[in-house]
C-alpha positions in Angstrom: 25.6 25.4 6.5 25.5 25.2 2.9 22.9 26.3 0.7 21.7 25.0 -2.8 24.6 23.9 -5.1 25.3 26.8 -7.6 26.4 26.2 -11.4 27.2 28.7 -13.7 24.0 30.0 -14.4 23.2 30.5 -10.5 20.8 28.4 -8.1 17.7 30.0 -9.5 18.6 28.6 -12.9 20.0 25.1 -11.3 16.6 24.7 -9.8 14.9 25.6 -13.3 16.4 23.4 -15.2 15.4 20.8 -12.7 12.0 21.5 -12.6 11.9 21.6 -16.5 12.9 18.0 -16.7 10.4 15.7 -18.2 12.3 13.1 -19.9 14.5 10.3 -20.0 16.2 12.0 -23.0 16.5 15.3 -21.5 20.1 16.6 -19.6 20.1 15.1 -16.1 23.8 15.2 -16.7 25.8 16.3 -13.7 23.0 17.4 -11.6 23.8 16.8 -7.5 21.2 14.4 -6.4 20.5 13.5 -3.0 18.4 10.3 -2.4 17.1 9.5 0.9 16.8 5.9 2.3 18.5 2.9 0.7 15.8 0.5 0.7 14.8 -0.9 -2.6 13.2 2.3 -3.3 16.3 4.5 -2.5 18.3 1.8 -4.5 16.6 1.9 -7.4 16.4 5.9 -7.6 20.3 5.9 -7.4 20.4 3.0 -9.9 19.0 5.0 -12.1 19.8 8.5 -11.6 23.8 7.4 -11.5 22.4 5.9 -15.2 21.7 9.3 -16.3 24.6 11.0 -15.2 24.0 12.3 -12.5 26.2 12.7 -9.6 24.0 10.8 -6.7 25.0 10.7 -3.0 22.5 8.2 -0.8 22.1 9.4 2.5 20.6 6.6 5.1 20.5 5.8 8.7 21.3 1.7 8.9 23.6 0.1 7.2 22.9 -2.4 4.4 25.8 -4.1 3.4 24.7 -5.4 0.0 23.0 -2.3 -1.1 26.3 -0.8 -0.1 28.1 -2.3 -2.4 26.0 -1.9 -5.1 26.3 1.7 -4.6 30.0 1.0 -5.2 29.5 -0.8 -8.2 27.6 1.3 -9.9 29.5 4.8 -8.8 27.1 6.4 -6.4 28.5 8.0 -3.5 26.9 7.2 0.2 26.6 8.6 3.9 25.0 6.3 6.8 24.6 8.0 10.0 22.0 7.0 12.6 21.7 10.5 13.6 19.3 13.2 11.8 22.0 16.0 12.5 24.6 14.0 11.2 22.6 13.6 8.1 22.0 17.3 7.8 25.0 18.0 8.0 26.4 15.5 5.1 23.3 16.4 2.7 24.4 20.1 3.4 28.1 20.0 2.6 27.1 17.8 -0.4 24.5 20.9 -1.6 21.8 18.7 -3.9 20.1 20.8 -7.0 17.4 17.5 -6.0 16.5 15.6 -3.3 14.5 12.2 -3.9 12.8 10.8 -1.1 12.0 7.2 -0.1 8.1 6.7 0.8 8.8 6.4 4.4 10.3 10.3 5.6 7.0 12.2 6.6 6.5 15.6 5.3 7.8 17.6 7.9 11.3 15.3 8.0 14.0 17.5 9.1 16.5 16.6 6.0 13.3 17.6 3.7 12.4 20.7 5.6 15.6 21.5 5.3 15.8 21.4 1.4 12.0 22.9 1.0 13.6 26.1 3.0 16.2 26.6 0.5 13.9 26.4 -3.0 15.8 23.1 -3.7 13.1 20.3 -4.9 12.1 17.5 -3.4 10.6 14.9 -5.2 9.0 10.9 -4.7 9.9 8.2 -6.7 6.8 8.3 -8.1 7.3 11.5 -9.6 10.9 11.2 -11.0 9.1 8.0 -12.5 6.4 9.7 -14.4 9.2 12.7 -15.2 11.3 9.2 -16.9 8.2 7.0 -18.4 9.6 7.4 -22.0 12.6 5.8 -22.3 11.6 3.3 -24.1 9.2 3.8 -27.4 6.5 2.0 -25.7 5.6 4.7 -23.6 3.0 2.8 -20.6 -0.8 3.9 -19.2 -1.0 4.2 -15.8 -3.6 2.8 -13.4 -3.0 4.3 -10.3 -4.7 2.6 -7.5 -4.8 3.2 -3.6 -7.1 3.2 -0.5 -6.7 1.9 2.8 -6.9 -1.7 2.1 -7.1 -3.9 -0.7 -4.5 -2.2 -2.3 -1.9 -4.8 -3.2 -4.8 -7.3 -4.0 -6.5 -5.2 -6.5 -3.4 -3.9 -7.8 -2.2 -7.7 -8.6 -5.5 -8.6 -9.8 -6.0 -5.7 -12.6 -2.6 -6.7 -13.7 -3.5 -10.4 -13.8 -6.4 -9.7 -16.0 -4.8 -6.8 -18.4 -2.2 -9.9 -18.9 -5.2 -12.2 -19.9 -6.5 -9.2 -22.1 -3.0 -9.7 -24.2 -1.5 -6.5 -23.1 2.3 -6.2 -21.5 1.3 -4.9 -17.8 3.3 -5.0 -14.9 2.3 -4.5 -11.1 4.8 -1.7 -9.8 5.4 1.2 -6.8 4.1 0.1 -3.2 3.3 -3.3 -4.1 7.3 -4.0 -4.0 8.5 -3.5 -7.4 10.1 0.5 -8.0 8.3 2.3 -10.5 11.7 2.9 -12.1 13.0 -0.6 -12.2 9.3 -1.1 -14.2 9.9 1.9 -16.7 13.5 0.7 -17.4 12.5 -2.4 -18.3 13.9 -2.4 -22.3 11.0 -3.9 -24.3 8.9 -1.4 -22.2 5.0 -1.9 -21.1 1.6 -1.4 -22.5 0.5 -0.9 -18.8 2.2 -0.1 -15.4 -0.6 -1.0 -12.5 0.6 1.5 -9.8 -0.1 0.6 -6.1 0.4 4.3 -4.2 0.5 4.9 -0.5 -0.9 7.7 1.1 3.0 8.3 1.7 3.6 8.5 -1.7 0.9 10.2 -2.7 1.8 12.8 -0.4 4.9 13.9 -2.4 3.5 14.0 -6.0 4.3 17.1 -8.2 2.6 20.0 -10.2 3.1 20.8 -14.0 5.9 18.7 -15.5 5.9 16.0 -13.0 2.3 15.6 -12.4 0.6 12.6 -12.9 -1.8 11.6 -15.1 -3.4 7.9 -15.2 -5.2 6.3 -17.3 -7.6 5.3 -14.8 -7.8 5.4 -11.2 -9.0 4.2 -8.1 -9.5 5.1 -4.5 -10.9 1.1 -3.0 -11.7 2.7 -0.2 -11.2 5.3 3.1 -10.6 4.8 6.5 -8.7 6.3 9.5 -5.4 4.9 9.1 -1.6 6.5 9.3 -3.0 9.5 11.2 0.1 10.3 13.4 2.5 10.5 9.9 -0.1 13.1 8.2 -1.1 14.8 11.1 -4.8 14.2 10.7 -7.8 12.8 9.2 -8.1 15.4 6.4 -4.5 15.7 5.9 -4.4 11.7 5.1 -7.7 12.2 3.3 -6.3 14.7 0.9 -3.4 12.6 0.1 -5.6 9.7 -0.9 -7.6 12.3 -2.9 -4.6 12.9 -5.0 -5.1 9.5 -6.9 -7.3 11.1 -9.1 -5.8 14.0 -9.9 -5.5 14.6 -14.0 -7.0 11.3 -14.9 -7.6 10.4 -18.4 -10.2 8.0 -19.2 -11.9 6.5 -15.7 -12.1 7.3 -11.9 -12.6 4.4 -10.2 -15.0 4.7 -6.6 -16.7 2.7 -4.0 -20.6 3.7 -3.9 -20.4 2.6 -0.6 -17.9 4.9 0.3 -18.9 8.3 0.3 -15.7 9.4 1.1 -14.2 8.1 -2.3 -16.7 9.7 -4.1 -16.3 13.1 -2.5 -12.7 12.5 -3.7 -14.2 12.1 -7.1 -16.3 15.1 -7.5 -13.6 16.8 -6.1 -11.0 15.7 -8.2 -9.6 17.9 -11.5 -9.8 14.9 -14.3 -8.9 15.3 -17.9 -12.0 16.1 -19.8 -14.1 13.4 -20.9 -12.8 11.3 -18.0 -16.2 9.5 -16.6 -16.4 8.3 -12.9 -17.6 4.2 -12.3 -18.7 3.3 -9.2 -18.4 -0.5 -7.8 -20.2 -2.2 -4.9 -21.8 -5.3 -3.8 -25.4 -4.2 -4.7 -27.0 -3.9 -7.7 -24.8 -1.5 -9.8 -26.5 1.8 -11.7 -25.4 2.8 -15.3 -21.7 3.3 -14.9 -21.4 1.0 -12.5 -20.0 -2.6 -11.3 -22.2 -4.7 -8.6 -23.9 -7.9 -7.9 -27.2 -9.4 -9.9 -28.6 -12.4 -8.2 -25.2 -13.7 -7.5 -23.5 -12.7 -10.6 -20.6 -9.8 -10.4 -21.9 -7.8 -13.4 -20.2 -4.6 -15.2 -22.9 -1.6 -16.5 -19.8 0.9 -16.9 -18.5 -0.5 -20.1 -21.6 -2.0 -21.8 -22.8 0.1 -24.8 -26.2 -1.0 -23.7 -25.3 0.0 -19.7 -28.8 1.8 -19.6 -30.5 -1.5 -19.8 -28.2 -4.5 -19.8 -25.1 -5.6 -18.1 -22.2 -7.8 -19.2 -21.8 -11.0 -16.7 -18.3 -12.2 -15.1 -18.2 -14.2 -12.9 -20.2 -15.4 -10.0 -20.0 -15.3 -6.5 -20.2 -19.0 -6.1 -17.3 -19.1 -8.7 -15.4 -17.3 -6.5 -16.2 -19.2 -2.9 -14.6 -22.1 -4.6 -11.1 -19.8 -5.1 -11.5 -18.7 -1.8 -11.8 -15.2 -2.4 -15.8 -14.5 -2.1 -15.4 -12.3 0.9 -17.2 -9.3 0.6 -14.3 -7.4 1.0 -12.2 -9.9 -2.1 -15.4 -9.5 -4.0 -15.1 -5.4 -3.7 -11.6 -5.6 -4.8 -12.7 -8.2 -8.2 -15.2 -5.6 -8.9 -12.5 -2.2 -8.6 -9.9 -4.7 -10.9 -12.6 -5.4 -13.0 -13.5 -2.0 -14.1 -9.9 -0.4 -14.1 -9.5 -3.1 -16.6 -12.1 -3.1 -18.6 -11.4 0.4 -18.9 -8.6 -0.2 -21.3 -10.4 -2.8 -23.4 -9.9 -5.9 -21.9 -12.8 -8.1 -22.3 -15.7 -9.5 -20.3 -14.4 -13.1 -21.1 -10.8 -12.4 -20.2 -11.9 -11.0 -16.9 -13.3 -14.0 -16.2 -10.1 -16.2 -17.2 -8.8 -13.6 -14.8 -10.3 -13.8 -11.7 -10.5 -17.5 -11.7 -7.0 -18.2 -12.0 -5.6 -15.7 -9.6 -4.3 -16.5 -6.4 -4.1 -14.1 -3.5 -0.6 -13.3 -1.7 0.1 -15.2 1.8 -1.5 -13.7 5.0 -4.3 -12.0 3.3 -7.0 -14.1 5.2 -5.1 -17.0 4.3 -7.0 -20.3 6.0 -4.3 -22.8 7.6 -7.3 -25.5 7.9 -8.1 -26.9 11.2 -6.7 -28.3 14.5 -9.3 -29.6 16.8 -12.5 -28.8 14.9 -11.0 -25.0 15.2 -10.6 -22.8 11.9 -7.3 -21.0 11.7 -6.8 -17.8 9.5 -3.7 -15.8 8.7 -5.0 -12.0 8.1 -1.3 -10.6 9.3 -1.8 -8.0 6.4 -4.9 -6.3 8.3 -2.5 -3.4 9.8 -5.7 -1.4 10.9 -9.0 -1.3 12.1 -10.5 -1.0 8.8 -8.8 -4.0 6.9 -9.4 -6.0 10.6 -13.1 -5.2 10.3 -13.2 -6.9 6.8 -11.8 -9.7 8.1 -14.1 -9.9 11.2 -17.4 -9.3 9.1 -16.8 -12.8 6.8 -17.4 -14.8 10.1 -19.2 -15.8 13.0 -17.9 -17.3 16.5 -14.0 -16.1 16.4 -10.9 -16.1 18.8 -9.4 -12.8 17.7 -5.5 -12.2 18.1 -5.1 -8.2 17.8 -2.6 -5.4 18.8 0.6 -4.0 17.9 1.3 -0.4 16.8 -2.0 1.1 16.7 -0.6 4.1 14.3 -2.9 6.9 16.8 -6.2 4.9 16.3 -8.7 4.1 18.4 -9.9 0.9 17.4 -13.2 1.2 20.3 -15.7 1.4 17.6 -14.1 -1.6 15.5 -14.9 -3.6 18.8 -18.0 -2.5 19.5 -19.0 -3.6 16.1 -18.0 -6.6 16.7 -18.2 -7.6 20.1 -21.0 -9.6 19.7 -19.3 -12.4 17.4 -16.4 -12.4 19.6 -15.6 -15.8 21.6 -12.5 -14.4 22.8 -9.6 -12.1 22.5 -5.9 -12.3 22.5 -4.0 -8.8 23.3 -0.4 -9.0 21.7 1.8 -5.9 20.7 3.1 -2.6 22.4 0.2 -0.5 22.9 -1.8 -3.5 24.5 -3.2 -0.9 27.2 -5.2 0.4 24.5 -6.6 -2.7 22.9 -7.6 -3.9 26.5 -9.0 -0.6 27.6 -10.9 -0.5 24.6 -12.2 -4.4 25.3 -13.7 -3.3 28.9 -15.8 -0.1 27.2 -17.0 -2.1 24.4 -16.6 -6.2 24.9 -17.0 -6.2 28.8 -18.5 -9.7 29.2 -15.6 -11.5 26.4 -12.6 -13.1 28.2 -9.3 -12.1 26.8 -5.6 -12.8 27.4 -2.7 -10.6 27.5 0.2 -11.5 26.0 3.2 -9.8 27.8 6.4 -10.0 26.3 9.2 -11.7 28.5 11.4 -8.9 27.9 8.6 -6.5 30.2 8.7 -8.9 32.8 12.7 -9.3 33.0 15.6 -8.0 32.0 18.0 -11.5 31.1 15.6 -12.7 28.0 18.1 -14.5 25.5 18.0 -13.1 21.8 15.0 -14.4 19.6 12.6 -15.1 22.5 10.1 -12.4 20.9 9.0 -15.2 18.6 7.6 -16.8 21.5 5.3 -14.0 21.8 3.0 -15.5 18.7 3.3 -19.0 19.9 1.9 -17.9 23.5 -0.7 -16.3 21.9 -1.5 -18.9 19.6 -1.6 -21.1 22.8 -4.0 -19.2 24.8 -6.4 -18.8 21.9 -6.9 -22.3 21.1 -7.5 -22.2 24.8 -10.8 -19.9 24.4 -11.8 -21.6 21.3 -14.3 -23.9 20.8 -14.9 -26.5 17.8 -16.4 -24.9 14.9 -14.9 -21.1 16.0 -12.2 -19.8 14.1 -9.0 -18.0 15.6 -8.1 -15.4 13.8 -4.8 -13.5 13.8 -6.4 -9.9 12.1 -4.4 -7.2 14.2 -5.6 -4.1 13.2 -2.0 -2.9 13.6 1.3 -2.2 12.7 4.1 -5.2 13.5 6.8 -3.5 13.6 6.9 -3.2 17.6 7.8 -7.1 17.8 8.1 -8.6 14.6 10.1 -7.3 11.0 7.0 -6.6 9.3 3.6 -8.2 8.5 5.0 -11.5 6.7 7.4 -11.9 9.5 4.0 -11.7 11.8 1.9 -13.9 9.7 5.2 -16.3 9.4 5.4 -16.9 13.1 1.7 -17.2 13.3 1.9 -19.8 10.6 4.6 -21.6 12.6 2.9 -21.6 16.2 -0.4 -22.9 14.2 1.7 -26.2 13.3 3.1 -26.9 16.8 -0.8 -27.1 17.7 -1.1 -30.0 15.3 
């Protein structure tokens, strides 16, 4: 099996003058790059490395027949095989000096074992991205921002209000746009808003290709991904990362002690000062709530004794975002952007105008005197529990892939506002087992899929899945309860992913009417 590609000056040297690279204007000339995946990720690392001059070779699992040709167009080589040993094999005989890795390959992924064994790097997107930022004079600041939910939201939000604040800013990296397609943008940014997973953060470099934002944020920490990092501390260390090297402000929940742990923790540039947000009344340094009034003390000159207002809380209930959970993530936005001058005012202008992204506790309205809400984005127990805390008297729809959580303690919390539950998803056993410890006296409804109970199901019928569960909770509701699709799970079991759940949950909802 073939080692590291060697060049004239020998593999220790190849891998050198990889390493070394820290610009778009440096040599990436002839390099062998491997990139793993060919999602838009994967796609857009080729795009750009093939830009360079480098020879790239995408190495995948499922075919993609527009991406394919793409790669075509644009002179990249690529290898599909379902197989990991096939894979291996290819990535091997093709001997990388690099290997670039989509978000989704864990850490101990055989093709990237394989590579880590033989000295050859392996970096994320996120890192050849920060390695590229300057290709354009107007170099960007990053705000980095992750957590276990509220992610995209906050991510969309600080951009929306940096764009009110009159600065070029850009919402890039998990939130669906590649980092790369952002930094090759020609007339360049002022600021990139970075959305990073866990997965991502998991991967990101030392010296050269470290990162270093502007500001940061951790929204907050909960159990979540546990079987892909192996562990509570593992997944805790790679949200820790965020604020690694930060420049100016690192961004916490007060409420969260986790997130602030991360923050003392953390080794920031010097003079880099830490601003806590929550939904009380905020300290020096700090964002909160005043009598109704979201309020910012961590970039007032006078924070020791005054605060600057923004908006109110009543403001936002008529946007539909004054959930406590929405108002945490105004609060995070607010500070990460007030960190790089944008003012009170503009916040304001903001946060008024935004509108949040479908199935994000999206209300349908009502059907019978019964609520309907779309929270398909609440892929674990602590995003679900958000959901559940803004209301009273619910039909809950929950289950899926659980991701190795047990979600007992999210129903016990909850039990007691519970009306009835709806079991859907492949690792129902554990939501029900869970309902008879914690929720013994609330009536529930399993969903089984037709294609457990016989073989002959035609294509397509697991869309009748939501519609069957929509079904049986209108069944347990009553008027004035709301049924509430928050499944505090993964989709991908029964359904493409979380707008695909939220879609068919949208759908069913409108055949009730």
């Amino acid at each position: 099996m073939a080692a590291a590609a060697v060049t004239g000056d020998g593999m220790n040297g190849t891998r050198d003058r990889v390493l070394a690279l820290g610009s778009w204007h440096d040599d990436w000339s002839g390099l062998r790059v491997a990139v793993l995946g060919l999602g838009v990720t994967g796609f857009s690392v080729a795009d750009t490395l093939v830009e360079l001059g480098s020879r790239v070779r995408v190495i995948y699992g499922s075919p993609d027949v527009d991406r394919e040709r793409l790669l075509d167009v644009i002179g990249a080589e690529r290898f599909c095989a379902p197989s990991n040993p096939e894979q291996l094999g290819d990535l091997a005989a093709f001997g990388p000096d690099l290997v670039v890795v989509s978000p989704g390959y864990r850490p101990d992924h055989p093709l990237t074992s394989w590579a880590a064994e033989r000295g050859i790097p392996v970096w994320g997107d996120i890192e050849l991205g920060w390695r590229l930022r300057d290709k354009t004079e107007r170099i960007a600041d990053w705000i980095c921002i992750t957590g276990t939910n509220g992610k995209t939201t906050t991510t969309q939000l600080t951009a929306h209000m940096l764009l009110a604040g009159g600065l070029r800013a850009v919402p890039a990296g998990n939130i669906g746009v590649p980092i790369l397609d952002a930094l090759r943008d020609p007339q360049g940014y002022d600021v990139i808003v970075v959305e990073l997973s866990s997965f991502q953060l998991e991967r990101l470099g030392t010296g050269v290709g470290a990162v270093s934002p502007y500001a940061s944020a951790c929204l907050n920490f909960a159990d979540d991904h546990l079987d892909w990092h192996g562990g509570a501390e593992a997944y805790w260390a790679a949200k820790a990362k965020v604020y690694e090297h930060t420049q100016v402000a690192c961004v916490y929940n007060r409420a969260d002690l986790e997130t602030e742990r991360m923050v003392e923790e953390a080794d920031v540039i010097e003079g880099a000062r830490a601003v806590s947000f929550g939904l009380d009344s905020p300290p020096p340094s700090g964002f909160g709530v005043v009598e109704g009034i979201l309020v910012d003390r961590g970039f007032h000159a006078e924070r020791h004794t005054e605060a600057y207002e923004l908006v109110t809380v009543a403001e936002l209930a008529d946007r539909g975002i004054a959930a406590p959970h929405m108002v945490q993530n105004v609060l995070a936005a607010s500070a990460l952007a007030r960190s790089r001058g944008v003012e009170p005012g503009e916040i304001a202008q903001a946060v008024l105008s935004f509108q949040p992204d479908r199935h994000r506790a999206q209300r349908l309205g009502a059907v019978g005197g019964v609520e309907y809400i779309d929270d398909s984005k609440a892929t674990n127990a602590h995003a679900a529990d958000a959901s559940l805390r803004a209301m009273q008297n619910v039909v809950w729809i929950v289950g899926g892939l659980l991701k190795g959580v047990d979600i007992g303690e999210l129903v016990r919390e909850h039990a007691r506002r519970l009306r009835g539950v709806v079991v859907i998803g492949a690792e129902r056993a554990e939501v029900l087992a869970a309902l008879e410890r914690e929720a013994t006296d609330v009536p529930r409804v399993e969903v089984v899929p037709r294609s457990e109970e016989r073989e002959d199901v035609p294509e397509g019928a697991a869309g009748l899945v939501m519609t069957e569960a929509v079904r049986a909770a209108a069944s347990l509701a009553q008027p004035g309860d709301t049924v509430l699709l928050a499944p505090a799970a993964a989709s991908m079991d029964q359904f493409r992913d979380y707008p695909d759940r939220g879609r068919q949950f949208q759908a069913a909802v409108r055949e009730l009417g």
